[in-house]
N, C-alpha and C positions, 0 to 999 in steps of 0.2 A: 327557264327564265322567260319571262312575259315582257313587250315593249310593247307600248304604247303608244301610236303615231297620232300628228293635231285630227288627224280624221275618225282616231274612237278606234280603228282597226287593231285587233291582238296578232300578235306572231310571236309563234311560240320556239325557241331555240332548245333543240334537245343535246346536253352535254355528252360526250367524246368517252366510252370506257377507257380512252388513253387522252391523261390528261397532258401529258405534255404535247400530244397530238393536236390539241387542239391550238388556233389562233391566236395570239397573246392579247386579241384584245377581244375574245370572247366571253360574253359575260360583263355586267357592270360590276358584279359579284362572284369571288366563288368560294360556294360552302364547304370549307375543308373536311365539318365536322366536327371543328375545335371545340373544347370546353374546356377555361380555364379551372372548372372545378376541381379537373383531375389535380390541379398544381396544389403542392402541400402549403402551410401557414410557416412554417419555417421560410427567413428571410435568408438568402444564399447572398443578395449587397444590401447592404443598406448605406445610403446618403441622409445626413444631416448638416442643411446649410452651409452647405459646400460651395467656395466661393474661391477664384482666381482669376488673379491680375497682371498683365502683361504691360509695366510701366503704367502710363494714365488709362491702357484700353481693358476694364472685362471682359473678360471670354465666361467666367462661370459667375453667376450672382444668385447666391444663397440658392442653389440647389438641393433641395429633399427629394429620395427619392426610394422606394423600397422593390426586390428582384425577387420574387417567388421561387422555391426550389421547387423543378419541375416545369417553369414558367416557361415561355418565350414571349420579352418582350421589345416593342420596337422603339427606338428614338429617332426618330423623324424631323428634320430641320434641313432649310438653306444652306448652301457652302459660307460659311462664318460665322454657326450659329451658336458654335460649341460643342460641337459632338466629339471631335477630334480631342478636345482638349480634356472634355469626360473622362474618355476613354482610356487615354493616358494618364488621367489621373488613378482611374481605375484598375492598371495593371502596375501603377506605384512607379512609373517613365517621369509624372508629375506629381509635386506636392501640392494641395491646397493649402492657401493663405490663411481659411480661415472651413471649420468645418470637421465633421467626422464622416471617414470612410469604414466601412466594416465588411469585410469577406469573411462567411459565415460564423459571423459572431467577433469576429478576430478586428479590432482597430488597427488598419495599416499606416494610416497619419503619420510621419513621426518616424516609421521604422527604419533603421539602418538596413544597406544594402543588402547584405548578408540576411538579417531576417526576412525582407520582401521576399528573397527568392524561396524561401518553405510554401509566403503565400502565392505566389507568382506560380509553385508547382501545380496549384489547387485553378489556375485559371488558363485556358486554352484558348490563341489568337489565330483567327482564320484574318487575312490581310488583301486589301483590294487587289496587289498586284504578285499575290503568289510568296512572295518571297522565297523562291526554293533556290538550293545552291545547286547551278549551274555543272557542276563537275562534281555531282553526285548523283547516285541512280535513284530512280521512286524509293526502293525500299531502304537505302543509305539513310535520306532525308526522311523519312518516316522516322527509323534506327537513331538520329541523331540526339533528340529529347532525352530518350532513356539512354542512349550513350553516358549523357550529363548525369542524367539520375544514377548511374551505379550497375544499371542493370548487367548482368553478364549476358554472354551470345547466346547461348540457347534460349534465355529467355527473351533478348531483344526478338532475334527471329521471331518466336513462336508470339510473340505481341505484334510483330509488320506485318505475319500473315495474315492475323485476324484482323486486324482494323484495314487492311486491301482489300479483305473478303468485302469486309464492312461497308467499304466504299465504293465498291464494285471494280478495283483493277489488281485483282491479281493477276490478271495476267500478264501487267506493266510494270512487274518489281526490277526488271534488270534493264529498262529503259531509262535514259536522262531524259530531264526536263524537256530539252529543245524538240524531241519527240512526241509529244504531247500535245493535244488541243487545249483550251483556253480551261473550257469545263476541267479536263482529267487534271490540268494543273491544280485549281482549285480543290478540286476530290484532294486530289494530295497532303494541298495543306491542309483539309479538315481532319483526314487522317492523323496528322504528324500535330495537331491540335488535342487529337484525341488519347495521345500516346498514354499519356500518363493518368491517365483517367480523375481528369480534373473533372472538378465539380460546378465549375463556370464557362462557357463558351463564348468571346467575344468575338462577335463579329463585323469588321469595320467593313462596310461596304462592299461586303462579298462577293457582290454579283454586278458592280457597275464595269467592271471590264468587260463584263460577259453580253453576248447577243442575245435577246428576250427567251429563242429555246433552250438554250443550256440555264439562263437562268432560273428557267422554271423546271428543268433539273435537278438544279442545284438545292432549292428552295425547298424540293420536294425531301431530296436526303436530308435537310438540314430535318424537316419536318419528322420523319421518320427516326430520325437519331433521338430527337426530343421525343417520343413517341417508346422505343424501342431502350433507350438507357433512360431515361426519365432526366438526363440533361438539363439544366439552364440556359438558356441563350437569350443573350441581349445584343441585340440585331441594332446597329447603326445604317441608316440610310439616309438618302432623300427623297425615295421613290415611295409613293401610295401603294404601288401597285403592288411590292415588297411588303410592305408592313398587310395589306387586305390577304395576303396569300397564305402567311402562315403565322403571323404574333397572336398571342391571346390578349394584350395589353399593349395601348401604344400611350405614347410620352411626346408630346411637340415642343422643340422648345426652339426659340428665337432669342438671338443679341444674348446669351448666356442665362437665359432664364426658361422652366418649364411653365407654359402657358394652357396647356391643358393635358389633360391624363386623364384615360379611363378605358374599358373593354374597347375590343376594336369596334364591334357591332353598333355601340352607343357613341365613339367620336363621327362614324360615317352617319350615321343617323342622325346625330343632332348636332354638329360640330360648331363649338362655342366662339371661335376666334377665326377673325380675318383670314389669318393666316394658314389655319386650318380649311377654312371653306377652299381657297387659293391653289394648296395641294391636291383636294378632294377633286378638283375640277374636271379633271381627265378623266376620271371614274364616274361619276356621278351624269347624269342624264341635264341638260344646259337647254333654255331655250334656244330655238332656232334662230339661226346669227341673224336673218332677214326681220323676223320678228325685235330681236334684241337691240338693234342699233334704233326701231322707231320707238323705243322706250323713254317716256317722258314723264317729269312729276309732277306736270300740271292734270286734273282728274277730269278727262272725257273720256269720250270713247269704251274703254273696256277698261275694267282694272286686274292686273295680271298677278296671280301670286306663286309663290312657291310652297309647296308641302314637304315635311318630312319627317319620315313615322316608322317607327319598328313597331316588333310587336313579336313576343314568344310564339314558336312554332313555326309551320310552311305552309301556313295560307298567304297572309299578308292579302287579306280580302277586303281591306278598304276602299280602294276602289270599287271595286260592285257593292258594297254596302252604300257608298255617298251614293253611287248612281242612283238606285235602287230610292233611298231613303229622303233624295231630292231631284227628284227628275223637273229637267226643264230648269234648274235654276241655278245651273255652272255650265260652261264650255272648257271640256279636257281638250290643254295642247301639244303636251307630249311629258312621259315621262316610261319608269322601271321601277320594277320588282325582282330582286333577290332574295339571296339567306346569304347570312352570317353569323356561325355561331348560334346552329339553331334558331336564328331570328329573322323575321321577314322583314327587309330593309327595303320603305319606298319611297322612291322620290317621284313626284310631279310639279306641273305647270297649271292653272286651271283659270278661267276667265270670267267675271259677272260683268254683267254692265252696269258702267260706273254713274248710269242715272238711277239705277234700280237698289237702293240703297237697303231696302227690306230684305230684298231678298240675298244679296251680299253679307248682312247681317245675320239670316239665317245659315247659309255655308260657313260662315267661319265660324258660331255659334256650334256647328255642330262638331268641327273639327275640333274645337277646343274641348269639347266633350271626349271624344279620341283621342286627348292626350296628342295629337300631333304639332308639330314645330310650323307656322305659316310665317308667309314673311310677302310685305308688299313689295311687290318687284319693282312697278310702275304703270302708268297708263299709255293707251295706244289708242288712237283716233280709227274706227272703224276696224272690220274686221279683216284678219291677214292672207 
């Protein structure tokens, strides 16, 4: 990864063969390698204008929304924005008012209790806070799902072992919960998630109990399950840095409605909504706060813009191309290059002087040529 300081200087970060070794705030990006192409065309949910109401307040407003089999995708929102309430409607805990739900292929709308649970077998809940029963051992709570299900003991067993294996604590099956770190709790319930070899994995917030390292732990097995069973997972969060780590598809939605949707690589790259730039913030490369507070909309001084641009492959060599292709007629003040998703994702900051109107004209002419996103930040009286 390349950064870019207001002095032109590169410094180049070389990533960690052990990724959870590394910093959690290493990287403004990091390339998992993901490619939603492997995800099949078969839809595993589908949402059609899906809408609920709590007395006078929405929580869901005509939400569409479609879940790729093989997919992981993220929904991403504020605490009240609706995710909670998706969710639950999703595993058939809530009804929509108005709307069709479908788990692959199946309308659960509508269905009586007894029939949710054939589709409820078909969907696996990983839960913020664990949920495991307290006075049972790892492999009890694992056992429990398929308990329900019918399974007999040799085959429960020979199913707790494998999915321990899977998660990495066999060697915690005759331990209880309270014995447990925060992560192995979690491992737990993906396991006991996994029992039954459902075809959906939800995940409400799986990692916000968790410290940044077990999170990115956690995040990695989730990755590797989806990877290794070809899984679905639709990942609830509120964190970026969650949805950048392993979704191939994220979803933002605010006050009950989804306000934008699409590959991860293109909401960070060109992100359409306030509320989306808002999230992105922690991630993404910010002019300098000294700089930022002398930001004005009256035009002297210097005019300050923001850039941002993908672009297929691991160059992302726009930067030395502008330089290159207009020397002397931008001042770079900081910004970053990553990948995502095979794509070189850049953000920068860059200056003309705001008497030098040609040449102003000429930089953003050319950016516009590159397909990049520019945006007038503001102006600043002399240089910083």
């Amino acid at each position: 990864m390349t950064i870019l300081s207001e002095t032109g200087a590169q410094f180049t970060a070389t990533p960690s063969d052990n990724d959870d070794a590394r910093p959690v705030n290493a990287g403004l990006f990091t390339d998992t390698g993901r490619d939603v192409a492997h995800a099949g065309t078969e839809n595993v949910v589908r949402l059609h204008r899906v809408s609920r109401q709590f007395g006078t307040t929405p929580a869901l407003k005509e939400v569409s929304l479609t879940v790729r089999r093989g997919e992981i995708l993220g929904i991403i929102g504020r605490s009240g924005a609706g995710k909670s309430t998706l969710i639950r409607c999703l595993n058939g805990l809530e009804q929509p008012d108005e709307g069709v739900i479908e788990i692959e292929g199946r309308p659960i709308t509508g269905l009586s209790e007894k029939a949710l649970q054939a589709v409820r077998s078909r969907v696996g809940m990983v839960f913020q806070h664990f949920n495991l029963l307290s006075a049972k051992t790892v492999e009890q709570n694992v056992a429990l799902p398929l308990k329900i299900a019918g399974y007999d003991k040799a085959r429960r067993q020979a199913r707790v072992a494998e999915l321990l294996a899977l998660v990495g604590l066999e060697d915690k099956a005759k331990n209880y919960p309270a014995a447990l770190s925060g992560g192995q709790k979690q491992r737990v319930g993906i396991a006991r998630a996994l029992a039954a070899n459902p075809a959906l994995l939800l995940c409400d917030e799986a990692t916000s109990a968790l410290d940044p390292e077990t999170t990115r732990s956690i995040l990695a097995l989730l990755q590797s399950l989806n990877q290794k069973l070809g899984i679905t997972i639709l990942l609830i969060t509120h964190e970026m840095e969650v949805i950048k780590k392993i979704a191939h598809r994220v979803a933002v939605i605010n006050v009950g409605e989804i306000i934008e949707e699409g590959p991860v690589w293109q909401v960070f790259a060109h992100p359409q909504s306030p509320l989306t730039r808002t999230l992105l913030q922690g991630l993404l490369p910010q002019l300098p706060e000294a700089l930022a507070e002398r930001l004005s909309a009256v035009r002297q001084g210097e005019a300050i813009y923001s850039v941002q641009y993908a672009e297929q492959g691991r160059q992302g060599e726009i930067l030395t191309q502008m330089a290159t292709a207009l020397p002397g007629k931008f001042r770079l003040i900081q910004g970053g290059v990553d990948h995502i998703q095979h794509y070189a994702v850049v953000r920068f900051f860059f200056s003309v002087p705001a008497n030098d109107s040609a040449s102003e004209q000429v930089v953003l002419d050319w950016l516009q040529q590159h397909q990049a996103t520019v945006e007038l930040t503001g102006y600043v009286s002399g240089n910083d």
